[in-house]
Legacy VTK file of the C-alpha trace (Angstrom):
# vtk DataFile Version 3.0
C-alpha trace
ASCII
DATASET POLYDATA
POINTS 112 float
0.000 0.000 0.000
1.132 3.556 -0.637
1.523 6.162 2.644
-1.146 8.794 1.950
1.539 11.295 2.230
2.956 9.476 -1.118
0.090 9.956 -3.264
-0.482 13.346 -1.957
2.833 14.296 -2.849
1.595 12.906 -6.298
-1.588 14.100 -6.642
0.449 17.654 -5.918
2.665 17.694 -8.184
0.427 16.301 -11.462
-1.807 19.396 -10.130
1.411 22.046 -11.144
1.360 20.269 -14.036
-2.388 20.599 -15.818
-5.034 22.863 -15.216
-8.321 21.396 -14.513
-12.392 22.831 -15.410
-15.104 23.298 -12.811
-16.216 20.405 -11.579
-13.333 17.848 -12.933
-10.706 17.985 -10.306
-12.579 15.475 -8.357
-13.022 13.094 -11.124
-9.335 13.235 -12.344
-8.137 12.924 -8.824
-10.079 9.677 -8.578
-8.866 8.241 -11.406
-5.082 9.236 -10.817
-5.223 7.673 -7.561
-6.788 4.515 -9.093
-3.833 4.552 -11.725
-1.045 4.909 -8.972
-2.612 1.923 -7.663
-2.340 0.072 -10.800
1.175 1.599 -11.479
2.733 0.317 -8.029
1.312 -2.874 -7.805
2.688 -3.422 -11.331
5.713 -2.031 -10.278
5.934 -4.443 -6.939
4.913 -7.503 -9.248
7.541 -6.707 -11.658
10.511 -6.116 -8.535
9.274 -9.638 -7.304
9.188 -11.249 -10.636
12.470 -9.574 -12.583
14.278 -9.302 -10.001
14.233 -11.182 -6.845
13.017 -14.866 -8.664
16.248 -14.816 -10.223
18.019 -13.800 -7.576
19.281 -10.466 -8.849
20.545 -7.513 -7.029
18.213 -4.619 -8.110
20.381 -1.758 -6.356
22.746 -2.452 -8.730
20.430 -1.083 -12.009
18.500 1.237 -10.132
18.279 4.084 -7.838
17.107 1.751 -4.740
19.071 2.001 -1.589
19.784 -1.579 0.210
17.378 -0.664 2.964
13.750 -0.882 1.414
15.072 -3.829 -1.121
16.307 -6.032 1.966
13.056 -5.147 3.292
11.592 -6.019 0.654
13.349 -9.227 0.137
12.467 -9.995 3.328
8.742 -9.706 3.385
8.148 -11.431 -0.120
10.516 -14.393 0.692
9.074 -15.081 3.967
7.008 -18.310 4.400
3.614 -16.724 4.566
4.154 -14.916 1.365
5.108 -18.171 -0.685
2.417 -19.922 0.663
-0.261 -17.247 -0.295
1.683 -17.338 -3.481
1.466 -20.770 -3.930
-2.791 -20.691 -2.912
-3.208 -18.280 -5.470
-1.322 -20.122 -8.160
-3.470 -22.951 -7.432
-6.708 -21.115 -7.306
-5.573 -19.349 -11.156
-4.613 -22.988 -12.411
-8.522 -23.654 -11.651
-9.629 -21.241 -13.404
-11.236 -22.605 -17.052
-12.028 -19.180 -18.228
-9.544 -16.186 -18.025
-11.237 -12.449 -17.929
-9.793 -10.278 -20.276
-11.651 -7.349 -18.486
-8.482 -5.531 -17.284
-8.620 -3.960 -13.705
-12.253 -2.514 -13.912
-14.048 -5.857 -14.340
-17.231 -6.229 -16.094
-18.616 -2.764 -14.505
-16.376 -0.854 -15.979
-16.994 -2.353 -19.707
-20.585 -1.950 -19.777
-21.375 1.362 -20.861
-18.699 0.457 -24.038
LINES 1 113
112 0 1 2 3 4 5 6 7 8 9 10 11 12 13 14 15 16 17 18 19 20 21 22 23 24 25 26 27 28 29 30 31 32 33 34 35 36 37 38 39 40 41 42 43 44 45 46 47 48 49 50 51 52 53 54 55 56 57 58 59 60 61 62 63 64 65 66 67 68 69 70 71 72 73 74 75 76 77 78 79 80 81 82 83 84 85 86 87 88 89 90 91 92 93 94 95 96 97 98 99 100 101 102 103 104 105 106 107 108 109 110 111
């Protein structure tokens, strides 16, 4: 999960950026904050899959200080994690049909 001071610090700085109408700032703020959901999820999926499968330092290629990726490290190769890892492998396996809904579901594809 992001701190809230994170995406505040976000939502800040893409407001310097653009200028926004009556009424929309509450709509785009929604759906940038849904998107830096998307983005760092991606982003933690990628670190576990790139990077620490294979064993591979990531400090090494990018601006990450030892301290949150040995953190890191830590909390994805704990037992816990591979076991929920391995349940939800398992319960994806199962599954006969794959959605090709992306991250809104079926909700979000019904007015298209």
């Amino acid at each position: 999960m992001v701190l809230k001071v994170k995406r505040t610090s976000c939502w800040n700085r893409l407001c310097t950026w653009f200028i926004f109408s009556e009424g929309t700032k509450v709509l785009a703020k929604g759906y940038v904050m849904k998107q830096l959901a998307i983005s760092f999820w991606g982003y933690l999926h990628d670190m576990n899959k790139k990077w620490l499968w294979k064993g591979q330092d990531l400090t090494k290629q990018y601006h990450i200080t030892e301290a949150p990726w040995a953190r890191f490290h830590v909390t994805r190769d704990s037992d816990d994690s591979k076991a929920k890892s391995k349940v939800a492998s398992e319960l994806t396996k199962r599954n006969r049909y794959h959605h090709h809904l992306g991250t809104g579901g079926y909700k979000a594809k019904i007015p298209k």
